[in-house]
mmCIF file of the N, C-alpha and C atoms, coordinates in Angstrom:
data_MODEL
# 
_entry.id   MODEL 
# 
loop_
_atom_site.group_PDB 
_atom_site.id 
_atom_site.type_symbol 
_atom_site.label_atom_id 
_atom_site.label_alt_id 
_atom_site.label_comp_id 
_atom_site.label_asym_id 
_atom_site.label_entity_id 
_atom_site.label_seq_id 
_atom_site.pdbx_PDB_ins_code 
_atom_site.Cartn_x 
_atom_site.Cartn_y 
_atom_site.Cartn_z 
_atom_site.occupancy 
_atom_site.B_iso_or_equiv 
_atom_site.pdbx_formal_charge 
_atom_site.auth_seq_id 
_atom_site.auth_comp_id 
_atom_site.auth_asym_id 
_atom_site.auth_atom_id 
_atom_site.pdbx_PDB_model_num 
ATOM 1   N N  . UNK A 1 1  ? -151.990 77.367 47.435 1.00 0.00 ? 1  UNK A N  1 
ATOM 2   C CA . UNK A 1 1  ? -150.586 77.058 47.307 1.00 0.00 ? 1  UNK A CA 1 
ATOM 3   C C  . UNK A 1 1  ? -150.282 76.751 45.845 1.00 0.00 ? 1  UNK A C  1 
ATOM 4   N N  . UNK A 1 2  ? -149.312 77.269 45.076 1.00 0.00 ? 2  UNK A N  1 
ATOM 5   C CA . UNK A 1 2  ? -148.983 76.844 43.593 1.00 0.00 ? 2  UNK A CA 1 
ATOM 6   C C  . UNK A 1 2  ? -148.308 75.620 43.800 1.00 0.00 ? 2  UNK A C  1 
ATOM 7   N N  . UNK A 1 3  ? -148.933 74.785 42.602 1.00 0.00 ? 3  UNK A N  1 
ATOM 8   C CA . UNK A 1 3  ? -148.309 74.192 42.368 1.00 0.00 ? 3  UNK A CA 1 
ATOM 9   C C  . UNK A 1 3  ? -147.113 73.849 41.854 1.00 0.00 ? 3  UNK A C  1 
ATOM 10  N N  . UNK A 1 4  ? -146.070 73.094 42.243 1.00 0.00 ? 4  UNK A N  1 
ATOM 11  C CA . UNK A 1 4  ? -144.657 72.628 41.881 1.00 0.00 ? 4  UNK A CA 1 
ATOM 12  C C  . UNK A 1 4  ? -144.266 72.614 40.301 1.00 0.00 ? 4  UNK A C  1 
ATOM 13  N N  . UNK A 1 5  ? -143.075 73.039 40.145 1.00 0.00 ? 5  UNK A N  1 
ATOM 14  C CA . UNK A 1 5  ? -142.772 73.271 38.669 1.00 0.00 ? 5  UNK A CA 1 
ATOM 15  C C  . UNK A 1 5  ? -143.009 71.693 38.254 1.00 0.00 ? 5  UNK A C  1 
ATOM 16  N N  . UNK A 1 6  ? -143.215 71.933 36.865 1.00 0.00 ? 6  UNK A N  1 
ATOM 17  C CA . UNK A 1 6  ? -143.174 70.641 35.851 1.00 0.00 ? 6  UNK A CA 1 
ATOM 18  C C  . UNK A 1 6  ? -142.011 70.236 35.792 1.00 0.00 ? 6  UNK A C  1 
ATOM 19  N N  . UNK A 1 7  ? -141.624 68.956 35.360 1.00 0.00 ? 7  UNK A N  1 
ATOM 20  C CA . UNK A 1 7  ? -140.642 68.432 35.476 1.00 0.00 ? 7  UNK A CA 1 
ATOM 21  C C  . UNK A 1 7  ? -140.480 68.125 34.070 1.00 0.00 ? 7  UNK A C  1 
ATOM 22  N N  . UNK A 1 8  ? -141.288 68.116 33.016 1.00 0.00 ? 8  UNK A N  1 
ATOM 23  C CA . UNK A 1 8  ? -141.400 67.229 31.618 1.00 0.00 ? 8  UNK A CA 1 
ATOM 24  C C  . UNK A 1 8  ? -140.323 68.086 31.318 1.00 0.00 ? 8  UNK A C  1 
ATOM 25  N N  . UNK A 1 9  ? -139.706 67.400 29.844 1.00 0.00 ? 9  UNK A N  1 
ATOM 26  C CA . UNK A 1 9  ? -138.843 68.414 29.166 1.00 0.00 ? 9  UNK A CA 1 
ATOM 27  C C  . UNK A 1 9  ? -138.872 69.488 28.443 1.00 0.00 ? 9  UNK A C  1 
ATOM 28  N N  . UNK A 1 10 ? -140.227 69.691 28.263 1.00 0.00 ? 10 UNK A N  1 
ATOM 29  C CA . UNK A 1 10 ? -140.808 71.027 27.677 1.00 0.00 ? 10 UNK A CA 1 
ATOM 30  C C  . UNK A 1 10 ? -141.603 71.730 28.467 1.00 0.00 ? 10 UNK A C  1 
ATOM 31  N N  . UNK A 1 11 ? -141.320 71.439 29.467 1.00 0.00 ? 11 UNK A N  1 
ATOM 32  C CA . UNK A 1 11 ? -142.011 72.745 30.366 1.00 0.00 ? 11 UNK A CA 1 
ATOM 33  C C  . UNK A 1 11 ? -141.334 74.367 30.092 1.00 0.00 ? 11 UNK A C  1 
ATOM 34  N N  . UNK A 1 12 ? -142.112 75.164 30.119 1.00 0.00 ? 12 UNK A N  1 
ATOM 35  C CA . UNK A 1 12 ? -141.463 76.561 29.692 1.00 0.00 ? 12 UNK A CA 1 
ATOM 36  C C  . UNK A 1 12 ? -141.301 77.087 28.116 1.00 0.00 ? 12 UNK A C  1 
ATOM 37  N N  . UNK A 1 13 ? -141.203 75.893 27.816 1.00 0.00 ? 13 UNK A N  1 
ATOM 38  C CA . UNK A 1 13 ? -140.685 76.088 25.779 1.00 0.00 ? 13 UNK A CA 1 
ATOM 39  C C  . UNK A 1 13 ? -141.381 76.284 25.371 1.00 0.00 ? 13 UNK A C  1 
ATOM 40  N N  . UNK A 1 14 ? -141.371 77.384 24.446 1.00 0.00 ? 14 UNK A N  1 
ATOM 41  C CA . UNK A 1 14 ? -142.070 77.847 23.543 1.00 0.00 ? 14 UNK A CA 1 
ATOM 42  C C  . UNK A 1 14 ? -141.714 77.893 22.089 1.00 0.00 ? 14 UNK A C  1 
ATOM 43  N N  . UNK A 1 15 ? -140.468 76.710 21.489 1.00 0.00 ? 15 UNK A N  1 
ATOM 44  C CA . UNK A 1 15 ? -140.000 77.056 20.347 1.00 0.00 ? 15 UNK A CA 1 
ATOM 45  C C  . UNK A 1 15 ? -140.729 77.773 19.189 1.00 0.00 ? 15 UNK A C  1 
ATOM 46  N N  . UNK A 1 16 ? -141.589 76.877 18.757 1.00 0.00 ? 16 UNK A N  1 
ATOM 47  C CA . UNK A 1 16 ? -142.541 78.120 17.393 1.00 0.00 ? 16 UNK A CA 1 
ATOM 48  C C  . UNK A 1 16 ? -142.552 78.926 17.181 1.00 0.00 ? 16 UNK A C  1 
ATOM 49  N N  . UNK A 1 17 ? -142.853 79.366 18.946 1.00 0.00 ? 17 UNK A N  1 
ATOM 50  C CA . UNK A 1 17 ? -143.541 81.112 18.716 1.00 0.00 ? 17 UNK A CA 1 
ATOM 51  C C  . UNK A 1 17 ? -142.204 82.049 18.556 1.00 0.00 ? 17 UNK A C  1 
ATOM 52  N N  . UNK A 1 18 ? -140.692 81.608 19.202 1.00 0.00 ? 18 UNK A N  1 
ATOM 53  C CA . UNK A 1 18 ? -139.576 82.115 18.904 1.00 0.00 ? 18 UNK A CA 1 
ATOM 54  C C  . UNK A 1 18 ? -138.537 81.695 18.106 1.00 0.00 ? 18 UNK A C  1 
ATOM 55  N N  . UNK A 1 19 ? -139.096 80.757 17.439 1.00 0.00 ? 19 UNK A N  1 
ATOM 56  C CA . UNK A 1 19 ? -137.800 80.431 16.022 1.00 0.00 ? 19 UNK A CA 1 
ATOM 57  C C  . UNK A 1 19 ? -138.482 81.528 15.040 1.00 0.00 ? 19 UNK A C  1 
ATOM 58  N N  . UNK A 1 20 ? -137.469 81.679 14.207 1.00 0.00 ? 20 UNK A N  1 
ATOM 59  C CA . UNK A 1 20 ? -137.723 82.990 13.013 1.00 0.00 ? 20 UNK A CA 1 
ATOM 60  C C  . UNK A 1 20 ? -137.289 81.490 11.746 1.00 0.00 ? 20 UNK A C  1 
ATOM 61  N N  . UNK A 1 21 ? -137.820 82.377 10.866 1.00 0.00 ? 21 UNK A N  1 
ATOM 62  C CA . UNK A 1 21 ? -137.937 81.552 9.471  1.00 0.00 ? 21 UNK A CA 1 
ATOM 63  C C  . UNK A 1 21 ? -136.362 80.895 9.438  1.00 0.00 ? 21 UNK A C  1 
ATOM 64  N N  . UNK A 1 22 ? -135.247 81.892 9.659  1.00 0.00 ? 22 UNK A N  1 
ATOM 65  C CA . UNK A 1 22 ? -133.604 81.656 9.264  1.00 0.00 ? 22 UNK A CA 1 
ATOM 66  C C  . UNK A 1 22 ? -133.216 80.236 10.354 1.00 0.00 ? 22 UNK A C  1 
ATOM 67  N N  . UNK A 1 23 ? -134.049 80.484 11.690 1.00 0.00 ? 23 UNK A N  1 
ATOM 68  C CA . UNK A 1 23 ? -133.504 79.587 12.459 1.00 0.00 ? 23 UNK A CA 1 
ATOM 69  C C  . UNK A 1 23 ? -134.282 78.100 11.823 1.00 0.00 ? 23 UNK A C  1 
ATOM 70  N N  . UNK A 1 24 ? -135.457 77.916 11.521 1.00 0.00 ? 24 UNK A N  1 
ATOM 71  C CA . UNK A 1 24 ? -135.831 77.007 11.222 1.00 0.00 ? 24 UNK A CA 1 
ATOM 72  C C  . UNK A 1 24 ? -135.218 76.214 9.745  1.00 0.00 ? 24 UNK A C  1 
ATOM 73  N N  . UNK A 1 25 ? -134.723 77.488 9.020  1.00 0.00 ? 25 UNK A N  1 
ATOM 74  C CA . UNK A 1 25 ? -134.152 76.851 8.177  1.00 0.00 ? 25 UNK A CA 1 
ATOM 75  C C  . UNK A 1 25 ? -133.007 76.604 8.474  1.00 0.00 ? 25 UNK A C  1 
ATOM 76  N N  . UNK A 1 26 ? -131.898 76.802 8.992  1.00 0.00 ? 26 UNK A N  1 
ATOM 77  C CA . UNK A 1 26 ? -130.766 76.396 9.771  1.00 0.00 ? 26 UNK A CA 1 
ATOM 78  C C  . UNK A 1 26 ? -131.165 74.807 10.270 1.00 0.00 ? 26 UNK A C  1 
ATOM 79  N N  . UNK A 1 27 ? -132.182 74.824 11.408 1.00 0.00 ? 27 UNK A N  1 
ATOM 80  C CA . UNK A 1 27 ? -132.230 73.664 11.601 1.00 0.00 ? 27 UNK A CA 1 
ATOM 81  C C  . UNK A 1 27 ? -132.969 72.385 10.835 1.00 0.00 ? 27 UNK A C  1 
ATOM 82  N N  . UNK A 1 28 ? -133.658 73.162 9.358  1.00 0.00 ? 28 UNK A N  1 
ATOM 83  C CA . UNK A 1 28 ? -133.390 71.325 8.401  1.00 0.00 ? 28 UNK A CA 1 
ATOM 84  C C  . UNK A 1 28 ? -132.123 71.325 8.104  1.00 0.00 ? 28 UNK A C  1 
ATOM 85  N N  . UNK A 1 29 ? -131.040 72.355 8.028  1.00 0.00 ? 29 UNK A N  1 
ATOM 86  C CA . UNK A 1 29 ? -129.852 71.620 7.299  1.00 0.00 ? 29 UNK A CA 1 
ATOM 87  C C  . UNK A 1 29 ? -128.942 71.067 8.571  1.00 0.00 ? 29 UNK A C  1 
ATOM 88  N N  . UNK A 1 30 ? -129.281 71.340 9.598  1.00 0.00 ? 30 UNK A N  1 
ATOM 89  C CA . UNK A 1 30 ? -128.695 70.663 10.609 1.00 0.00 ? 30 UNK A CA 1 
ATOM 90  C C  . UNK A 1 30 ? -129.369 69.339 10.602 1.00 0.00 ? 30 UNK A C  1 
ATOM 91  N N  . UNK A 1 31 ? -130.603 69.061 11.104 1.00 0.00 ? 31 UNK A N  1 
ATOM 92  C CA . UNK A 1 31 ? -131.295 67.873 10.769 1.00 0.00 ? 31 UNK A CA 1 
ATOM 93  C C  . UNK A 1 31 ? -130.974 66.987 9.521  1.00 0.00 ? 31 UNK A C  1 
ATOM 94  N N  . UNK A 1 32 ? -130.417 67.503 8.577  1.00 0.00 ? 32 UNK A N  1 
ATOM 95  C CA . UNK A 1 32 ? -130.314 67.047 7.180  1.00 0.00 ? 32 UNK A CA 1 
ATOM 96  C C  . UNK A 1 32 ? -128.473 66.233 7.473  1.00 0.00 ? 32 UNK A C  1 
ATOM 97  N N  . UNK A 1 33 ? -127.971 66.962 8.491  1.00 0.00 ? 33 UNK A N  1 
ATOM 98  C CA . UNK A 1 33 ? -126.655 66.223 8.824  1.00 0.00 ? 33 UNK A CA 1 
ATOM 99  C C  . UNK A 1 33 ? -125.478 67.335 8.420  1.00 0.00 ? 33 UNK A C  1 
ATOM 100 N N  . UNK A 1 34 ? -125.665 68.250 8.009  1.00 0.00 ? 34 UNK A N  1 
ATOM 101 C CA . UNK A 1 34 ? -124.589 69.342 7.048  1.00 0.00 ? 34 UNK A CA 1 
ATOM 102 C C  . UNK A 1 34 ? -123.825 70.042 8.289  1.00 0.00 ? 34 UNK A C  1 
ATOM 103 N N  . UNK A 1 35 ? -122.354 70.261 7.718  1.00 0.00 ? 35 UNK A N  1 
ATOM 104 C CA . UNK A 1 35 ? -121.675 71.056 8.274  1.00 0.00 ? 35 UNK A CA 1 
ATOM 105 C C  . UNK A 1 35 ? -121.876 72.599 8.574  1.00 0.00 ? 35 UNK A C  1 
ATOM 106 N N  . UNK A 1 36 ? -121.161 72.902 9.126  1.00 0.00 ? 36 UNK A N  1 
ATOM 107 C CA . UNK A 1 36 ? -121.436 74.116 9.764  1.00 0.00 ? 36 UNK A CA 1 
ATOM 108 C C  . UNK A 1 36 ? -121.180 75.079 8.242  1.00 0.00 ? 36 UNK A C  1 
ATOM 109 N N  . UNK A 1 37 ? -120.001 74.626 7.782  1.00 0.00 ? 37 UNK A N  1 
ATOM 110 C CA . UNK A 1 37 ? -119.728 75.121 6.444  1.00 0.00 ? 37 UNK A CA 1 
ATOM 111 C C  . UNK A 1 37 ? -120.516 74.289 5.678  1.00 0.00 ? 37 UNK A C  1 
ATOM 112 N N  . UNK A 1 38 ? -121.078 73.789 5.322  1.00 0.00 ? 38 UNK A N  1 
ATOM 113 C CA . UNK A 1 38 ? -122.534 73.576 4.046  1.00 0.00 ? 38 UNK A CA 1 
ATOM 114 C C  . UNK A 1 38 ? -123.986 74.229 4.587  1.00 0.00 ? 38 UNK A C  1 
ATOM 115 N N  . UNK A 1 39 ? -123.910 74.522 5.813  1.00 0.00 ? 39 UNK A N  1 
ATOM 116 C CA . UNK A 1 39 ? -125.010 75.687 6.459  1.00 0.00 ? 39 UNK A CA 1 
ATOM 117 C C  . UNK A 1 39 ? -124.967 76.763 5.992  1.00 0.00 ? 39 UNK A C  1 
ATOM 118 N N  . UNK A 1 40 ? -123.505 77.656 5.882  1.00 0.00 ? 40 UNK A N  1 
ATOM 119 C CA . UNK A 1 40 ? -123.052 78.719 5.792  1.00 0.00 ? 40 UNK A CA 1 
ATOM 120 C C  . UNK A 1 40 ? -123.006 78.621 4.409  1.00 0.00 ? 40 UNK A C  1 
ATOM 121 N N  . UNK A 1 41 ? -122.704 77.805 3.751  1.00 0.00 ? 41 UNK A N  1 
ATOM 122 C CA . UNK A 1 41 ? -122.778 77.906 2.181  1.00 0.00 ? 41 UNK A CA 1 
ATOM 123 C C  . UNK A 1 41 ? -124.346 78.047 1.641  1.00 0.00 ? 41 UNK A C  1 
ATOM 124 N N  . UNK A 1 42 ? -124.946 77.413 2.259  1.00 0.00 ? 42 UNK A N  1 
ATOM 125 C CA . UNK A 1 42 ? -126.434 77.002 1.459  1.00 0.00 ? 42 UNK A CA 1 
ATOM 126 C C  . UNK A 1 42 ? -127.282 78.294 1.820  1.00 0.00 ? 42 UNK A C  1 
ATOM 127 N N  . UNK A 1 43 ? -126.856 78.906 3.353  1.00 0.00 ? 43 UNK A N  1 
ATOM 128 C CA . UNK A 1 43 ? -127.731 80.182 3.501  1.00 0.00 ? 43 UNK A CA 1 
ATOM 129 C C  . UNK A 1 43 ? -127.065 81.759 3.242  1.00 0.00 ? 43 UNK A C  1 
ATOM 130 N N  . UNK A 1 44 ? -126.030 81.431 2.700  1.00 0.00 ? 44 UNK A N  1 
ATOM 131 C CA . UNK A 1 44 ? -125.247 82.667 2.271  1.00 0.00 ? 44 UNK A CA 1 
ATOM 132 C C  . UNK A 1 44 ? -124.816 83.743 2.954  1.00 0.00 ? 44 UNK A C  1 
ATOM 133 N N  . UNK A 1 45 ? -124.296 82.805 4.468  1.00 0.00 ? 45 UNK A N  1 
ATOM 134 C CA . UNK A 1 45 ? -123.618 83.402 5.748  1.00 0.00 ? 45 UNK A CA 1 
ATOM 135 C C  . UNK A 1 45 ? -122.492 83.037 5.971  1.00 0.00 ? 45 UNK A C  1 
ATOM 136 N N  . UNK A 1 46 ? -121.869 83.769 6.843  1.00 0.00 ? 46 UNK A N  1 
ATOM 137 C CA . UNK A 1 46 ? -120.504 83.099 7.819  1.00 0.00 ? 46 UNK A CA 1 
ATOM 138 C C  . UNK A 1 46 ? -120.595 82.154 8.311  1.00 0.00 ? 46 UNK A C  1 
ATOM 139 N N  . UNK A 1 47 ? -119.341 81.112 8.455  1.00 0.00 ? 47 UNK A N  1 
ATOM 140 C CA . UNK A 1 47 ? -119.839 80.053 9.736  1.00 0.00 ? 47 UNK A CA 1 
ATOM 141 C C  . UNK A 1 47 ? -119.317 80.383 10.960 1.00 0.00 ? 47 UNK A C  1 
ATOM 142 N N  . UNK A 1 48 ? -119.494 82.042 11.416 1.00 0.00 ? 48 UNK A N  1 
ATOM 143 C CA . UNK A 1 48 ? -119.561 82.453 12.607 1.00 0.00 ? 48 UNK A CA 1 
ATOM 144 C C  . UNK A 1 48 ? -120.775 82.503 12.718 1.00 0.00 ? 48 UNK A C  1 
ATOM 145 N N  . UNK A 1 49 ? -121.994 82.949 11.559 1.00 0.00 ? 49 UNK A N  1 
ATOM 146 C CA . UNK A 1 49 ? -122.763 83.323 11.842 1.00 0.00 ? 49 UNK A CA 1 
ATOM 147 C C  . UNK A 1 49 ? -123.792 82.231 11.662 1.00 0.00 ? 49 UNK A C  1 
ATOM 148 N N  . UNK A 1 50 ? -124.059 81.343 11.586 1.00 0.00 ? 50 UNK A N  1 
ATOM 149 C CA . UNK A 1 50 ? -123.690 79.526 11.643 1.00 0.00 ? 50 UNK A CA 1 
ATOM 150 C C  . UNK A 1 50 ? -123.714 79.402 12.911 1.00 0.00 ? 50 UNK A C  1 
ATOM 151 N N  . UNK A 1 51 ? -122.513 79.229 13.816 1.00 0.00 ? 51 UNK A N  1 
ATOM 152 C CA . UNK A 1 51 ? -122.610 79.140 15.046 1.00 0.00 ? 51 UNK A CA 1 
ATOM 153 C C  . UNK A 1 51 ? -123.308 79.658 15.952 1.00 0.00 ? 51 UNK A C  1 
ATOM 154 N N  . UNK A 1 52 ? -123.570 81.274 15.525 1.00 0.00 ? 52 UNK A N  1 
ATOM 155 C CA . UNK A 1 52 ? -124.205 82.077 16.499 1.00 0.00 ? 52 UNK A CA 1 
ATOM 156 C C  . UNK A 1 52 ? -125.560 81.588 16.473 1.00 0.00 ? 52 UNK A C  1 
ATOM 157 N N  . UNK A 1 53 ? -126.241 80.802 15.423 1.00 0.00 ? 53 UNK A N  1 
ATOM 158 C CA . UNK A 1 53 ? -127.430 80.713 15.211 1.00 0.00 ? 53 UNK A CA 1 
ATOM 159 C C  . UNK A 1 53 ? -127.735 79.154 15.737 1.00 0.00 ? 53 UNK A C  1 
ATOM 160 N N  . UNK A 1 54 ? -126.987 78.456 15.714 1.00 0.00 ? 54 UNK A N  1 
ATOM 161 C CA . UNK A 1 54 ? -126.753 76.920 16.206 1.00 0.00 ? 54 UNK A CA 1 
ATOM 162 C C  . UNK A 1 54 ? -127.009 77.272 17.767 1.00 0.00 ? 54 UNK A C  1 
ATOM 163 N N  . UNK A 1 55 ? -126.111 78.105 18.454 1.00 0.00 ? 55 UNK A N  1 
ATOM 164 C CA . UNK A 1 55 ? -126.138 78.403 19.821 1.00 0.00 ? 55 UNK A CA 1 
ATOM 165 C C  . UNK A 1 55 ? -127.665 79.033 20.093 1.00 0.00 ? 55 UNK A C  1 
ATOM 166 N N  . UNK A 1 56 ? -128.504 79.681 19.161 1.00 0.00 ? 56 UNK A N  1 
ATOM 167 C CA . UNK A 1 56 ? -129.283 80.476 19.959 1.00 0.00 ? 56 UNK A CA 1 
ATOM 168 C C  . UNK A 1 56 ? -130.340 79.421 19.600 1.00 0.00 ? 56 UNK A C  1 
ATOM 169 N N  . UNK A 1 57 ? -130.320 78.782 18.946 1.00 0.00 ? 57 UNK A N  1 
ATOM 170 C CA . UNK A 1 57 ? -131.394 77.147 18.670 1.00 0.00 ? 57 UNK A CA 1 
ATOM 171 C C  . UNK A 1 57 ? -131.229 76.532 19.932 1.00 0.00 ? 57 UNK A C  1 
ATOM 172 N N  . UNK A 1 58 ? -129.948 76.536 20.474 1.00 0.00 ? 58 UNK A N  1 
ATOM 173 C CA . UNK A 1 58 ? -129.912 75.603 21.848 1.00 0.00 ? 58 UNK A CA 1 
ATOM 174 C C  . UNK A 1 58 ? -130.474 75.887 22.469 1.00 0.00 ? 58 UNK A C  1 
ATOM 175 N N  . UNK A 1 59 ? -130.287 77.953 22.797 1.00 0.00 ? 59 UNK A N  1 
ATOM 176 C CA . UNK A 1 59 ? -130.865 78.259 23.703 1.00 0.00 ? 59 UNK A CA 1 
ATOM 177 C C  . UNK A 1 59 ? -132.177 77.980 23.669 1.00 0.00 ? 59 UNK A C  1 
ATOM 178 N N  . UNK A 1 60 ? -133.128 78.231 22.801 1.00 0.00 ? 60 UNK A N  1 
ATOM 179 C CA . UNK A 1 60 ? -134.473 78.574 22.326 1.00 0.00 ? 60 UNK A CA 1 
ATOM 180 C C  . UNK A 1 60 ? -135.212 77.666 22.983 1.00 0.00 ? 60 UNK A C  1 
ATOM 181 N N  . UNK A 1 61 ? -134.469 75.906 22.266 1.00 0.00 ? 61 UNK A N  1 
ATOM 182 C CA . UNK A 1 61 ? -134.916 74.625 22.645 1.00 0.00 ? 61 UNK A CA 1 
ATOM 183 C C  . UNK A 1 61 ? -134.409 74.216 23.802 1.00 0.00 ? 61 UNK A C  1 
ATOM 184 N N  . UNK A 1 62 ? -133.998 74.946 24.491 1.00 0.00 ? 62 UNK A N  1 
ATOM 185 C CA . UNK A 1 62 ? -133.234 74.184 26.060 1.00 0.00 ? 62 UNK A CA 1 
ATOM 186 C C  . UNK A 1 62 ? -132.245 72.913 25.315 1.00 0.00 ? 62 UNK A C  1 
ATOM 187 N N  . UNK A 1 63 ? -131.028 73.077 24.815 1.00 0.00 ? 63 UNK A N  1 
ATOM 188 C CA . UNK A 1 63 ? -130.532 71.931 24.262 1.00 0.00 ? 63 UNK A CA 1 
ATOM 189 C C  . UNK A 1 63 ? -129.253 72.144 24.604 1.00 0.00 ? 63 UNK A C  1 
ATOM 190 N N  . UNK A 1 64 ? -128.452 71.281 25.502 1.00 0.00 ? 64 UNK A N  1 
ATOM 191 C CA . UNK A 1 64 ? -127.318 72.093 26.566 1.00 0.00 ? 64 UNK A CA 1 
ATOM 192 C C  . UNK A 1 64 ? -125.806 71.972 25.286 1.00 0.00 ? 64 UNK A C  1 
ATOM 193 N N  . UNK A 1 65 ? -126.589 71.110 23.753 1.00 0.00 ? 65 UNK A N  1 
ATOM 194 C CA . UNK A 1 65 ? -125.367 70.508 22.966 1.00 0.00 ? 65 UNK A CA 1 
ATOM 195 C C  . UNK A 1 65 ? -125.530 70.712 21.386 1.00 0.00 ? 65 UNK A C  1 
ATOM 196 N N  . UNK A 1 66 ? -124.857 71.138 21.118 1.00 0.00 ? 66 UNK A N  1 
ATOM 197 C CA . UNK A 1 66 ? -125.174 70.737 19.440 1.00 0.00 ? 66 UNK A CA 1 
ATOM 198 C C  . UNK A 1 66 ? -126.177 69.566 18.604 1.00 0.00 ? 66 UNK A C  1 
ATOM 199 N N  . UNK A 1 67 ? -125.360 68.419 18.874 1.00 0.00 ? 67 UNK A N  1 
ATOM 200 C CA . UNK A 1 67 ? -125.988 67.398 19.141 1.00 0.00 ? 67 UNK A CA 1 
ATOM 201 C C  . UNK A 1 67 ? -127.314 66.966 19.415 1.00 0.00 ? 67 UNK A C  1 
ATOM 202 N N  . UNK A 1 68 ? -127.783 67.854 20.113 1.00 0.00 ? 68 UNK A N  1 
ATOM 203 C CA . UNK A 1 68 ? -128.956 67.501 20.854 1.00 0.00 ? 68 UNK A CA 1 
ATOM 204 C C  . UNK A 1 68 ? -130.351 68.391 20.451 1.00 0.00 ? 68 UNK A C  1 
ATOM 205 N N  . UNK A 1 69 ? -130.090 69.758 19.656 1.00 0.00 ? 69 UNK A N  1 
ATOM 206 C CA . UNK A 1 69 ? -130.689 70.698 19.134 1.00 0.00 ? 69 UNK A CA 1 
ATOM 207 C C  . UNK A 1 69 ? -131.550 69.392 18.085 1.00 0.00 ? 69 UNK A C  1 
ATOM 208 N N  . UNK A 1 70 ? -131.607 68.849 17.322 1.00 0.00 ? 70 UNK A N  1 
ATOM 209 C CA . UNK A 1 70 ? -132.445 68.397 16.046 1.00 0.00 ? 70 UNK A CA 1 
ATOM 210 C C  . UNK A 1 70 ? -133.121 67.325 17.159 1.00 0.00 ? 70 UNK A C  1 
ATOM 211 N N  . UNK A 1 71 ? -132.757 66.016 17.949 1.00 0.00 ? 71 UNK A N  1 
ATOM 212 C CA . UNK A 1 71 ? -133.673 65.394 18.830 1.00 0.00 ? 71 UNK A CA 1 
ATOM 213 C C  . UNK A 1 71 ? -134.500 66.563 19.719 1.00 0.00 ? 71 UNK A C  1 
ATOM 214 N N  . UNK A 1 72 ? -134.390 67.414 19.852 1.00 0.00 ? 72 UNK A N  1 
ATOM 215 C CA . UNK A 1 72 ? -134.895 68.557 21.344 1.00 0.00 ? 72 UNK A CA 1 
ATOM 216 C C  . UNK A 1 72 ? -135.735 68.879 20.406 1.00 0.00 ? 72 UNK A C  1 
ATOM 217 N N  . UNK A 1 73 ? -135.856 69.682 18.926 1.00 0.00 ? 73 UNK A N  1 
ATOM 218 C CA . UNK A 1 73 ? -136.728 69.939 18.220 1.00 0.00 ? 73 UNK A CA 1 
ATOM 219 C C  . UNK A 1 73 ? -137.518 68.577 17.492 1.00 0.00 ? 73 UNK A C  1 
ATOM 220 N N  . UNK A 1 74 ? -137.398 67.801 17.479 1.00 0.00 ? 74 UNK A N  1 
ATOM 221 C CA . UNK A 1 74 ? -138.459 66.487 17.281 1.00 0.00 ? 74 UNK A CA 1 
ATOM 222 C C  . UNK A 1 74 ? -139.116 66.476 18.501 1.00 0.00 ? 74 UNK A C  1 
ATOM 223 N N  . UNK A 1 75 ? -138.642 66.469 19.431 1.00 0.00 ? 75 UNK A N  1 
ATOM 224 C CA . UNK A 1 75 ? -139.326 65.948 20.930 1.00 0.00 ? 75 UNK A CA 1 
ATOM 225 C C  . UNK A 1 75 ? -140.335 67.360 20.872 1.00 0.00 ? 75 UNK A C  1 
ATOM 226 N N  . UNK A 1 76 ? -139.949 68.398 20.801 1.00 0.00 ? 76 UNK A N  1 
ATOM 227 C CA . UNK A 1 76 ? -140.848 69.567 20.370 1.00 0.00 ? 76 UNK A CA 1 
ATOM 228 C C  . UNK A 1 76 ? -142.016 69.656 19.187 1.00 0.00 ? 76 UNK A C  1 
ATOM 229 N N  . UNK A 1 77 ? -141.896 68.564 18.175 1.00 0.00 ? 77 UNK A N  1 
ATOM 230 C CA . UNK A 1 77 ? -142.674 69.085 17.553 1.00 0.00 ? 77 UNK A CA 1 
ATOM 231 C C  . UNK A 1 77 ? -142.536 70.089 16.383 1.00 0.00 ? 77 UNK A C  1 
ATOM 232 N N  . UNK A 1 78 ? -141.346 70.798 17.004 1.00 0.00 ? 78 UNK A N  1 
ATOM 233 C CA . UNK A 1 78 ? -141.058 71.618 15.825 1.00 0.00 ? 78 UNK A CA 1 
ATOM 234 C C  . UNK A 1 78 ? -140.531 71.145 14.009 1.00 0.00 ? 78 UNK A C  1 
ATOM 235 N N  . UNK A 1 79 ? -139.824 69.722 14.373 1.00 0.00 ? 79 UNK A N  1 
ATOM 236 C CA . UNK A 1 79 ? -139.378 69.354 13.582 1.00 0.00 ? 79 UNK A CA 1 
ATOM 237 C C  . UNK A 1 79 ? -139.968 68.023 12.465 1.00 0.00 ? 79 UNK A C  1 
# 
């Protein structure tokens, strides 16, 4: 009989192996506290393209919030 899913908060996650260099750097300047526009300034993007990358960090890290992406990547390790 298998056993029952994990319940921890990193069950399933694999951040490392699927953040790319851009996302990790995205998230020190998120960690660092910067706007979406001082993201977009410092990496020489849109802050559509800012967002799109904020959102796919959530996804990556299971992080249902903005907010919650830089604690979700400490609790990971990644950070």
């Amino acid at each position: 009989m298998p056993s029952p899913p994990s319940t921890t908060p990193t069950a399933g996650v694999r951040p490392r192996s699927s953040l790319t260099g851009r996302d990790l750097e995205a998230l020190r300047h998120l960690a660092a506290g910067r706007s979406t526009a001082a993201i977009a300034a410092a990496m020489s993007v849109s802050t559509n393209t800012v967002r799109t990358r904020i959102h796919r960090l959530q996804s990556k890290l299971d992080a249902p919030a903005r907010d919650q992406v830089v604690p979700r990547a400490r609790a990971l390790g990644v950070l």
